[in-house]
C-alpha positions in Angstrom: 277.8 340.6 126.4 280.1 343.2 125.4 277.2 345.7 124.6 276.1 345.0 128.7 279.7 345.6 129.3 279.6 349.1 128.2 275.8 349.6 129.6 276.4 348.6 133.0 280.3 348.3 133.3 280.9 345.0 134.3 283.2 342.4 133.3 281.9 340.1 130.5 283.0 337.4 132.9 280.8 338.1 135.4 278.1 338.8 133.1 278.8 335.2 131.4 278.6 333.8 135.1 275.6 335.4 135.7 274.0 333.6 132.5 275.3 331.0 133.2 274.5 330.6 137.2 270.4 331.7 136.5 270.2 328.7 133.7 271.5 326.5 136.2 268.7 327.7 138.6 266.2 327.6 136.3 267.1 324.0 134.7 267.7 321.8 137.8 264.7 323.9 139.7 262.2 322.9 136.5 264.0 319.2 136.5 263.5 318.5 140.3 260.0 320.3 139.6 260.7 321.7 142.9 258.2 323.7 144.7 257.4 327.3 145.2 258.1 327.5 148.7 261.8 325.3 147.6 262.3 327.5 145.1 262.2 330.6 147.8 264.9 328.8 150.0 267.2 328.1 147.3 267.4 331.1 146.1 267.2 333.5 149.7 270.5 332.3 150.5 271.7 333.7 147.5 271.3 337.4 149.1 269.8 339.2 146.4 266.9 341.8 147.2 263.4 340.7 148.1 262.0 342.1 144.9 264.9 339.9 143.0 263.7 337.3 144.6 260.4 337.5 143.8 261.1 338.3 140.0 263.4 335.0 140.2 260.3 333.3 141.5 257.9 334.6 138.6 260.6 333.7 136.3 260.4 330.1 137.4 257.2 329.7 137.8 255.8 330.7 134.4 258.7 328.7 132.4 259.1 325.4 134.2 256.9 323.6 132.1 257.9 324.8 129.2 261.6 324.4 130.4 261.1 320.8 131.2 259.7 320.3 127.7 262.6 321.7 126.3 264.8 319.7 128.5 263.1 316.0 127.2 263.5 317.1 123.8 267.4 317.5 124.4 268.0 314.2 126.1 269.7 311.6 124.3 267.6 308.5 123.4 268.7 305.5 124.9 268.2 302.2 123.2 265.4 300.6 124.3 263.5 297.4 123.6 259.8 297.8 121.8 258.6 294.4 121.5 260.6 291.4 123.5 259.6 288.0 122.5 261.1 285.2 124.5 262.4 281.8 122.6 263.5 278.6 124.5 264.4 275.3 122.6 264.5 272.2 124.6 266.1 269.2 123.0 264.7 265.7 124.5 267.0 262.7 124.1 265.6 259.0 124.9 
């Protein structure tokens, strides 16, 4: 970040934000798998320039997959059952 900040003088806040704001694009966009025409919406409120845009929306489209594999690998593994075998015992009196 501080080498950016000299490039391009901006704050290495705003460049952290900046990270930070396109992996949250990019991670609940692949999650949602939303679609192309989605995608455009989400991110033409966002006022950037049309040929922004349509880098963003390369961006997503060729790493989504690979995003969402990436995102299953992190998830925590919940406990779950593999083999559930059912028991009942009845006692009879007379």
């Amino acid at each position: 970040c501080a080498s950016f900040k000299g490039k391009l003088n901006i704050a290495v806040d705003d460049i952290q934000h900046g990270v930070e704001g396109l992996t949250y694009l990019l991670t609940e966009s692949s999650k949602l798998m939303i679609s192309e025409i989605d995608f455009q919406d989400s991110i033409h409120v966002l006022g950037f320039s049309d040929e922004l845009n349509k880098l963003l929306l390369q961006l997503y489209l060729e790493n989504r997959k690979e995003i969402r594999s990436i995102l299953s690998e992190l998830a925590p593994k919940l406990p779950s059952y593999h083999s559930l075998e059912w028991r009942l015992d009845v006692q009879v009196t007379s």
